[in-house]
N, C-alpha and C positions, 0 to 999 in steps of 0.2 A: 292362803295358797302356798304349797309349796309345791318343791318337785325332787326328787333323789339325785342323786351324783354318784361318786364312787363308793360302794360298798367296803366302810371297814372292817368288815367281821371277817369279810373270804379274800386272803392275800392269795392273791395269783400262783402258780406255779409256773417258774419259766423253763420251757424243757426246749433244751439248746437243738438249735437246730444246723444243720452246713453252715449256713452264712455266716451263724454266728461264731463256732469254734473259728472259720475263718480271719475274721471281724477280731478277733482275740490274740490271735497268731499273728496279724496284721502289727497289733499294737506290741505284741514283743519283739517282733522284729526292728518296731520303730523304735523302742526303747533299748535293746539287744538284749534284754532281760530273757537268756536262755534258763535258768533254772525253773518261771513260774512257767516257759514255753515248754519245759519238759511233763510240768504237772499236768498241761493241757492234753502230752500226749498220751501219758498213760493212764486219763480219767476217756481219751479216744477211743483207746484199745480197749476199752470192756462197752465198747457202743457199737452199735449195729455201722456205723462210719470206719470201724476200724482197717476195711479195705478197700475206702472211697479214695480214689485215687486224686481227686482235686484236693481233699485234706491233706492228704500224703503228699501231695506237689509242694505242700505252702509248709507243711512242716519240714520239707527237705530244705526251702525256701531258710527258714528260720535259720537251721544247724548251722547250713555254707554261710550265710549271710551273719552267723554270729562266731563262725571259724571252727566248728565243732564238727570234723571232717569224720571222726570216730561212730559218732552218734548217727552223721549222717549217708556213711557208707552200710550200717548199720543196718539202717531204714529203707535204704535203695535197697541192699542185697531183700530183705526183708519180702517188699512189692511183690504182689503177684501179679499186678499189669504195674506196666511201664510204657506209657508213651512219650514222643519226642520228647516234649518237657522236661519228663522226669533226667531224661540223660542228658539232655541240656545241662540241667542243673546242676549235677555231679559234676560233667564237666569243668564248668563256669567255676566251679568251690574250687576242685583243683587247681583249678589256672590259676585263679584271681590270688591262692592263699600258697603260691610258691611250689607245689608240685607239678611241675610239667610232665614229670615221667606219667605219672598216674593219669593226668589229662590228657596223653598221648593215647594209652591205652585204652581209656575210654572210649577215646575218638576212632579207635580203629574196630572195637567191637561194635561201636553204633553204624558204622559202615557196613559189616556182617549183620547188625539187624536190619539194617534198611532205614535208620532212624536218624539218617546225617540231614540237616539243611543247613542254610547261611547262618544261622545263630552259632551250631557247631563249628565250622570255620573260621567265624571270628571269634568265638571265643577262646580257639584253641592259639590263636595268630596272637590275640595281645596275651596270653599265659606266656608262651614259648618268649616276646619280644620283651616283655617285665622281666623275665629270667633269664636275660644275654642272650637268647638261642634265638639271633639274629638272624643266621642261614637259613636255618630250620623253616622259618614263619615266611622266610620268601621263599622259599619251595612252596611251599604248600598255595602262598599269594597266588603264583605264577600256574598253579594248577587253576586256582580260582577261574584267573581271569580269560581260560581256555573255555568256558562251559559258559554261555551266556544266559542258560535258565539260573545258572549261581549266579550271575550276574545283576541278574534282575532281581534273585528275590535279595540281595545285598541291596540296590535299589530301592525295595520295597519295604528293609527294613530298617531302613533309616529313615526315609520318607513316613512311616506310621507311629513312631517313634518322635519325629517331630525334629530331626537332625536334617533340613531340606539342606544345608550348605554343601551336608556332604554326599547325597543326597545324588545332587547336580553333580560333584564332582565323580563321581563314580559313573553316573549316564555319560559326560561327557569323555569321558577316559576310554567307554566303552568302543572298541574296533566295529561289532556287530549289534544292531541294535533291531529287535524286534515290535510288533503291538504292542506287545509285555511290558516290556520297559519305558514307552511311551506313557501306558496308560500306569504306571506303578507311582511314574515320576506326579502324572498328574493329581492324581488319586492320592497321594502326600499333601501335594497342595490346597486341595477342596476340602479334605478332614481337617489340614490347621490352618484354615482362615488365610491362608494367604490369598486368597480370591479378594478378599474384603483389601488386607493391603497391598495389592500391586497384581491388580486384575490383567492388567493390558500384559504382564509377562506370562501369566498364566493363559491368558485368551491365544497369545504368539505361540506358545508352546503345542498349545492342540492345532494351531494352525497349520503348524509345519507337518504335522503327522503326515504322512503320503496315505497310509492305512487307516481308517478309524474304521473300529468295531463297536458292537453295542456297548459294552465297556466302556471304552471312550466316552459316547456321547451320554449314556450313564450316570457318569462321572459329572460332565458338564452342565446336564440338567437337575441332575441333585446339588450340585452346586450352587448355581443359581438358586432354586431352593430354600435351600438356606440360611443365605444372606438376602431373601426378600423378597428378592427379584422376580417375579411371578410372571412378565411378561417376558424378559429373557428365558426363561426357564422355558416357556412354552414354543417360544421362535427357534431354540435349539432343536427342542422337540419334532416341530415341524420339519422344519430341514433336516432332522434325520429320515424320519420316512421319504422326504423327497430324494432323498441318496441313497432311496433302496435298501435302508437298515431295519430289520423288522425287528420292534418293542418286545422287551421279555416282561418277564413281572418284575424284575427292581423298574425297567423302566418307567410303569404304570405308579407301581408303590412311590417311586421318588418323585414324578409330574403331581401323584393327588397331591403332594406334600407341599404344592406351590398353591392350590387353592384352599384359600384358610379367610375367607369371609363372606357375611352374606352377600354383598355386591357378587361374588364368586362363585355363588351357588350353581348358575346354568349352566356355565361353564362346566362347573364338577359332573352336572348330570349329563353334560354330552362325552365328557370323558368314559361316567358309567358307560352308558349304552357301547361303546368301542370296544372298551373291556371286554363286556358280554360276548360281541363280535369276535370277539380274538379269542373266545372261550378261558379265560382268566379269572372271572369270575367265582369258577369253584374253588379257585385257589382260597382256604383260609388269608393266608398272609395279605392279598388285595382286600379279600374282604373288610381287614378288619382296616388297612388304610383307605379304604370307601366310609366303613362307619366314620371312622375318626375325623376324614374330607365332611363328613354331611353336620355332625357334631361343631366342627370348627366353624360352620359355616351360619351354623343357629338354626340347620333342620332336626331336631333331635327326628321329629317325626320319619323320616327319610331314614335317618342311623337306625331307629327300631325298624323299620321295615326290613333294613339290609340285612340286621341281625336276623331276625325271624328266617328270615331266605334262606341263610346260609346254613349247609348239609351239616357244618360242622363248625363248633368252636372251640379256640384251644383260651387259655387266660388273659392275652390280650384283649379277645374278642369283648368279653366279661369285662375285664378291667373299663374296655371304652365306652360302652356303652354305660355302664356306672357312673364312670369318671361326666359323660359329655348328662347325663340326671343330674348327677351335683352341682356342673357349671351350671345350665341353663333350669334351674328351679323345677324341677318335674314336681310333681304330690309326693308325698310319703308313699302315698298304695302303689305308684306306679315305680317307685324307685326299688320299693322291699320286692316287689313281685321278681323282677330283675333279679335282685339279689339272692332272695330264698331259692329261686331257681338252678342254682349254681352250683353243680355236683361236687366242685374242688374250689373253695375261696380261697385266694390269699391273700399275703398282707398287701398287694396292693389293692384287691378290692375292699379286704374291711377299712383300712385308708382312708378311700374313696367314700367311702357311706359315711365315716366320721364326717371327713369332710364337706361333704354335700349337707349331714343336717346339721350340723355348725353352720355354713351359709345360708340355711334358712331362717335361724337365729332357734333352731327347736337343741338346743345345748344337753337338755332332758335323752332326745332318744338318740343323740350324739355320744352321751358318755354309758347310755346304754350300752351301744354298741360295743363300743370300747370294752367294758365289762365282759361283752358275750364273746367276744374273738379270743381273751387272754382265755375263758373257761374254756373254746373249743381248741385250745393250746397252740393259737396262732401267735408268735413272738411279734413284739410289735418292732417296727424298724425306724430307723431316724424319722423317717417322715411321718408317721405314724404318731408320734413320740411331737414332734414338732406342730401336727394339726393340734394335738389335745393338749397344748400345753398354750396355744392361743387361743382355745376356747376356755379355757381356766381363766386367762388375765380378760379374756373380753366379757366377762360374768362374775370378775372379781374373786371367783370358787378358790378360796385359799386353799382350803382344807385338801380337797380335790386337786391341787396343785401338789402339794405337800406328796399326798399316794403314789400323783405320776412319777414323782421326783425319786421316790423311792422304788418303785418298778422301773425306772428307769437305771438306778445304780444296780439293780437283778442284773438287769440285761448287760452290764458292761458297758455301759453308751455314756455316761458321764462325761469322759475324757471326750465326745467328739466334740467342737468347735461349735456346729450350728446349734445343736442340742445345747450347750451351754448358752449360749444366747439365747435360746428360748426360754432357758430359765430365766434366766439375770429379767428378760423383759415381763416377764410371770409375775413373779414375786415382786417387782417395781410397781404392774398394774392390779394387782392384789391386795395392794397398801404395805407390805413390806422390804423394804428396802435395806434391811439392814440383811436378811436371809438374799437380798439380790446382790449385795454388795459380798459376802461370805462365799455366794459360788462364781464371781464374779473374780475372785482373789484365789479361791480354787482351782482355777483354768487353767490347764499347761500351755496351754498356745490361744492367743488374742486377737483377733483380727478391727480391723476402722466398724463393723457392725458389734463387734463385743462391746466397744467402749461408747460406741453410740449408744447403745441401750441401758448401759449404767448410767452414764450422763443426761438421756434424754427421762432417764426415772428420777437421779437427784430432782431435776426442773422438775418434774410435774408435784414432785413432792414439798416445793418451794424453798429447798434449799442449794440457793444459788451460789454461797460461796464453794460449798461444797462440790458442786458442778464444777466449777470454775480451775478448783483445785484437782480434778480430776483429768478436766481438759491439759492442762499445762503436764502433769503426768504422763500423756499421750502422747505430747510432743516431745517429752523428754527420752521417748520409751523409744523416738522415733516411729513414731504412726504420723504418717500427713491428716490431719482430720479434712474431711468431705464436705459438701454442701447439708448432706443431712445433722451433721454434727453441729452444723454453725446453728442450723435449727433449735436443735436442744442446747446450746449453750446460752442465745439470745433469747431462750424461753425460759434459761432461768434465772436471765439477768431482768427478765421481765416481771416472773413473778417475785424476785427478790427486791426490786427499785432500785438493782444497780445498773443507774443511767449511765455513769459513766466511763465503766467497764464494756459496756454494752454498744457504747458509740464505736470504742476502741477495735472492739472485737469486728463489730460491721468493715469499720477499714481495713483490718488487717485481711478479712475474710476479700476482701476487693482487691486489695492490693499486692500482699505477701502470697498468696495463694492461687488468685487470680481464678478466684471463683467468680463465676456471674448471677448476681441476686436474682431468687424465683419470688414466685407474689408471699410464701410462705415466711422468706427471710425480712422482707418488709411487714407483712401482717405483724411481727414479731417487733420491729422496731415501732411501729403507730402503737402498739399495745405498750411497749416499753416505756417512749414519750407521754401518751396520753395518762396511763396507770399514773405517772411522778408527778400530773398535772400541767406535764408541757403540751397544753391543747393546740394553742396554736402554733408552736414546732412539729408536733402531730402533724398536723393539718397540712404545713406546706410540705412536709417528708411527702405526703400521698402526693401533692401538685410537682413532687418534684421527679418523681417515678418518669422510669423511661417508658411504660409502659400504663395504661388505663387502671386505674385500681378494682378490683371484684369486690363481690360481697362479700368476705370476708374481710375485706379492709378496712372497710366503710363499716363494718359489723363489732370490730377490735375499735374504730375511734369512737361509735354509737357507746361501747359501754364503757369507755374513757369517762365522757361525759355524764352517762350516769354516774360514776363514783366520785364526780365533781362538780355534780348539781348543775351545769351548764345546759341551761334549757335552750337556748340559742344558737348553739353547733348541735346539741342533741337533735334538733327541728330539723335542722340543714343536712343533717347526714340521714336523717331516717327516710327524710326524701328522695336522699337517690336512691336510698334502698331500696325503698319502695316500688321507684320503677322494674326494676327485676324480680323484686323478692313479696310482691304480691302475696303470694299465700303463705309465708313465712310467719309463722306466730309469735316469734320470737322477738323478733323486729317492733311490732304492736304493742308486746309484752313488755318490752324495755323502755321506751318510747311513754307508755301509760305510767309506767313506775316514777321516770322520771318527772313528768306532767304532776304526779299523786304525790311527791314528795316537795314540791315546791309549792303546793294548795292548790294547783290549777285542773278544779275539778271538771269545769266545761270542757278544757280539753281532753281528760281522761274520757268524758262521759264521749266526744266526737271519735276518739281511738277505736272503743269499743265497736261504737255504731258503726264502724268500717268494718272492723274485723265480721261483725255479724250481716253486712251485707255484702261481704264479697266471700260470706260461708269460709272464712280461717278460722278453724278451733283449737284453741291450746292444748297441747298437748300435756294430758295428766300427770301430775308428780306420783312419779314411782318409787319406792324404797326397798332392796333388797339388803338381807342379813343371811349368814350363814351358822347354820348351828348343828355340829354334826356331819351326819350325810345326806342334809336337804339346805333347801335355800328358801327364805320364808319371804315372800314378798306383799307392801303394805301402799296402801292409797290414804291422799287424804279421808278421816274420818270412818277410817275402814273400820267396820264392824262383823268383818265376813272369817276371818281368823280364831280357829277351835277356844285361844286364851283371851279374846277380847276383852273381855270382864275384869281379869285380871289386868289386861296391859292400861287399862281405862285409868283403874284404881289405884294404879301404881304412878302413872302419869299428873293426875292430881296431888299425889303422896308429893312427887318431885317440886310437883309446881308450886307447891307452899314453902315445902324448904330453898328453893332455890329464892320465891320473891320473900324470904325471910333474908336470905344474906343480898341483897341489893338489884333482884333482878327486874329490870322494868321492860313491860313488851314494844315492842317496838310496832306501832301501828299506823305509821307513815302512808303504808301501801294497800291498808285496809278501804274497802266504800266511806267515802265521811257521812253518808245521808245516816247512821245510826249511830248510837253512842259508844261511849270508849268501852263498856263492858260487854257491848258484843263483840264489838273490834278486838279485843285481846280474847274471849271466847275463840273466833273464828280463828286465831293462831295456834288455838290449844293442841289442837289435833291433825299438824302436818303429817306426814308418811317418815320422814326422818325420827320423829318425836315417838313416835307409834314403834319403831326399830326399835328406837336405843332404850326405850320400856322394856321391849322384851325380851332385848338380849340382858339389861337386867338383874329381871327375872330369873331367865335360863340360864347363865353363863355363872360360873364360880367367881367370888371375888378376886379381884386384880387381874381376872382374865380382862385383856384389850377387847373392846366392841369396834368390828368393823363393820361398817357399811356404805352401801351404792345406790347413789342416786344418779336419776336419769337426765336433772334439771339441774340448775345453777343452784347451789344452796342460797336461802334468801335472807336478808339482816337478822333476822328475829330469833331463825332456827339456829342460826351462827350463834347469836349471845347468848340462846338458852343452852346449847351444847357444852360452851365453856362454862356456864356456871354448873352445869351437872357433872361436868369433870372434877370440878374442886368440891364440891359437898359429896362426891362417892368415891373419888380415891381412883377413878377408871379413867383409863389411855381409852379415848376413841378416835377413832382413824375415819375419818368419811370422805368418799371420792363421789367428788360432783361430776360436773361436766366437762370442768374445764380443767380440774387440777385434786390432790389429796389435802386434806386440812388434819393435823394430826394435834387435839386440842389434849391436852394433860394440863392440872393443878389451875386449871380456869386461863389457860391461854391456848392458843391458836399459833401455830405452826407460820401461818399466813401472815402473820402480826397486824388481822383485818385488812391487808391489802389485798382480796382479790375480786 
């Protein structure tokens, strides 16, 4: 079986689009790198963009903001539309870079255009006040504060802006104060969360209003909103129609926006029905916050019906209904129908469709898609970029990793932050670490999830000191590391045996930081204890918990004990598991193994008899390998694979050289009712074994074999693995379930500890 991925023969073509020369500009201005700014402009000017005035804003953006007033008077004179912005801008470069004369003049032609607002004013006020012309700037102040629509929108731009101090100080300065500046003031506060800190001054502020308009309460019910509050939101609501405020559409749109689950669902449809009442309805913009209300709420059925309804859709429409297919699992048939339908896609609907069939686990017509967007010349965007590169590390698709990574530095997105963390976690859950640690070291700016992800990849790859040393790097760098971090750094104190690093780190994690342990930080420490053979320091860690331990706790001490033969806590603990985790096969599995390795086959033989009467069936050992631009995937004793014959032949080929240099099967975990040479037969042909055959086979010498499996790799496949590493000279890299084992010259990564 296989399935395709990304096609190497057809490299994409990226044809730039707005966002992105934007997106480009953006980053020369961060960097003030005007020379490669100027190449962008004049590869603009031979583009159908070369009189789009939102490029032309950001390239004016560049010149002022890099000091290049030549270039950039240049460019303004240039314009054949100019709005406010544009003359904002000019202005703002004058002021800010020491010509007041010429920021005067500006300022007095955008008056003859009609194109003054409060950005004008203040920016021409601190030009004039940077350059002594102290008088000046309070002439002009004192003009201000005669107009209270300048007033307000000074108000309004500080308040959006995120400046509430001054914000307040300006409202309260004000002689005359209108609606306007009521609701300016408050509307600063609802967009920055200051609701969330210090509601009661916010609540005081709309109280005092003498006036409230729909605006206002607008304001108060998107507010609420936002921070959650779905019953406040509605009691605003109400009380406004009861004070004779009649609902516009932000009203509608901001109220659906408080009902977001299915407990919420009748609610939402007696809001529809009002809508309809109030003829709002045809509005696309409710519409598509009606779909989005029925989608949030787990009616997809409802969100299609609304779609259908509606006379008209513009991309949002598109987008949600997509977007609420992907969440709540629709079919394939019903999701492509959706989408084929859709006269204008963009990148946020083909997004959406990766995304949706990545959550399916169908990764096949996920990277499909992916293919088909970049042919019909849709750029892909961060997020974009960021779904398909966690479907890469959740399928281990190296190779398919590798393409993204490469259309990804097309597009210029390398430098972004999150896109780099999706690499670093890529290529860590890929089995490469060393390419996650290279773009990981390439990153201009790092943030507590960049360094999580290097760190939480050294642990899975069971190199703990190397975690260790990364973490302390972190602090040195000044990053606080987070609760997730303690994760990965106690995951690789765990798979490496260091106890007591690992004690160390728990208390500083408690103490210096004053994080409070999740059951994940403990899973970590029972796994740490137990793996070193501290079973019963294990054991009272869990009794000592401030809280009930889960199945995974009791799941981490269960295969403690397997790896220490203790059939007597192994008993103890699988019992409680078992109260909860009843159809967990895993649990059975572990449990049997250990019963099978100590000789206590009656209890292996009563395990079974459970499993088969309360119907738990094991889940099959699966093995994938990537070769190329497909993924070959293998079962035990698979004979279903075009090369079988060959990978069979090769397999016996191995199996003689390897028990030529000292290999003995490990048949511990085999039935004992038959003899040892079927017992070692029935090992012959696991799913791992059946891989590293035919990569082989197919792969060039000294190429690394990587491979995925679905299951805990088991004793036998482990011992056989390193000794085909040292009689063929091959790196192979195999990711279990729990971690990567990267075996070279007939050793293991793992040092047999996992």
């Amino acid at each position: 079986m296989s399935k395709r991925l990304l096609s190497p023969t057809k490299q994409p073509v990226i044809t730039l689009d707005s966002s992105t020369y934007v997106r480009l500009l953006r980053r020369c201005i961060d960097m003030k790198d005007v020379v490669v700014g100027q190449q962008i402009h004049a590869h603009i000017l031979q583009t159908r963009f070369k009189s789009d005035t939102y490029i032309l804003n950001t390239l004016l953006v560049m010149y002022t903001k890099c000091a290049h007033l030549v270039d950039a008077r240049q460019l303004f004179n240039n314009m054949s539309r100019r709005d406010t912005f544009t003359w904002n801008m000019m202005l703002t470069g004058y002021a800010k870079n020491g010509h007041a004369d010429e920021a005067f003049r500006i300022y007095e032609q955008m008056q003859q255009q009609g194109k003054r607002d409060v950005v004008s004013w203040t920016a021409l006020i601190v030009g004039l006040v940077e350059n002594g012309c102290g008088e000046e700037a309070l002439e002009i102040f004192s003009q201000m504060q005669e107009d209270v629509r300048v007033m307000n929108a000074l108000v309004s731009m500080y308040a959006r802006c995120g400046s509430l101090d001054e914000a307040q100080q300006v409202f309260d300065n004000m002689d005359i104060k209108d609606v306007v500046s009521w609701n300016a003031l408050i509307v600063g506060y609802a967009d920055h969360g200051q609701y969330a800190e210090s509601f009661d001054d916010a609540q005081q502020l709309f109280d005092k209003m003498e006036t409230k308009n729909v605006i206002s309460w607008n304001t108060m019910i998107g507010g609420y909103a936002e921070l959650g509050n779905s019953d406040q939101s509605f009691q605003a609501f109400h009380k406004m129609k009861q004070e004779g405020i009649k609902a516009d559409i932000v009203t509608f749109i901001s109220i659906l926006s408080a009902v977001h689950s299915p407990a919420a669902v009748e609610q939402g449809r007696q809001l529809h029905r009002l809508i309809a009442q109030s003829g709002f309805d045809s509005d696309v913009r409710v519409g598509n916050a009606l779909i989005n209300m029925y989608v949030k709420c787990g009616s997809i059925k409802e969100a299609r019906q609304m779609f259908d309804n509606m006379a008209s859709h513009d991309a949002i429409s598109w987008n949600t209904i997509i977007g609420g297919y992907a969440e709540h699992g629709a079919s394939e048939e019903a999701f492509r129908q959706v989408f084929d339908s859709m006269a204008n896609r963009n990148v946020i609907s083909w997004t959406a469709m990766i995304g949706g069939f990545s959550k399916d686990g169908d990764g096949e017509e996920a990277f499909s898609v992916f293919n088909q967007m970049q042919q019909e010349g849709i750029v892909p965007n961060t997020i974009t970029f960021i779904s398909i590169l966690k479907l890469c590390a959740s399928t281990a698709a190296l190779l398919a990793g590798k393409r993204v990574h490469a259309i990804i530095n097309q597009a210029g997105l390398q430098a972004d932050i999150c896109v780099g963390n999706a690499l670093v976690d890529m290529y860590a859950k890929c089995g490469s670490i060393v390419d996650a640690q290279k773009v990981f070291d390439k990153m201009h700016e790092r943030d507590v999830v960049s360094w999580n992800a290097i760190i939480t990849g050294y642990a899975q790859h069971g190199l703990g000191e190397d975690a260790l040393q990364l973490y302390n790097q972190m602090q040195q760098e000044g990053l606080s590391p987070d609760s997730t971090t303690f994760v990965g750094v106690l995951s690789a104190c765990s798979h490496a045996g260091l106890v007591y690093e690992g004690l160390q780190l728990f208390n500083s994690m408690c103490h210096d930081y004053s994080i409070i342990p999740t059951v994940e930080h403990y899973g970590c420490m029972v796994d740490l204890l137990g793996r070193a053979g501290l079973l019963n320091a294990a054991e009272g860690f869990i009794r000592s918990m401030p809280f009930e331990a889960d199945a995974s706790i009791w799941a981490a001490f269960l295969g403690a004990c397997r790896i220490h033969s203790n059939v007597k806590l192994a008993d103890h603990a699988a019992k409680i598991l078992l109260r909860t985790e009843t159809q967990n096969a895993a649990v059975y599995v572990q449990l049997s193994n250990i019963y099978a390795a100590a000789g206590l086959w009656d209890d292996v033989e009563k395990v079974r008899n459970s499993m088969k009467d309360r119907g738990v069936k094991k889940e099959p050992g699966r093995t994938w390998i990537e070769l190329g631009d497909q993924t070959h995937s293998f079962m035990i004793e698979d004979r279903s694979h075009p090369q079988s014959e060959k990978i069979y032949a090769e397999l016996d080929r191995l199996g003689k050289l390897i028990q030529t240099a000292g290999y003995v099967p490990d048949t511990r975990f085999v039935v004992h009712d038959v003899d040892e040479k079927l017992k070692e037969v029935a090992l012959c042909y696991h799913s791992e074994k059946l891989a590293i055959a035919f990569g082989i086979i197919n792969m060039p010498s000294g190429t690394p074999i990587r491979i995925i499996k679905n299951l805990r790799v088991c004793t036998d496949c482990h011992t056989f693995t390193k000794f085909i590493s040292k009689i063929t000279g091959r790196e192979i890299v195999a990711r279990d379930s729990r971690r990567f084992h990267h075996f070279k010259n007939g050793l293991c990564s793992c040092g047999d500890f996992w």
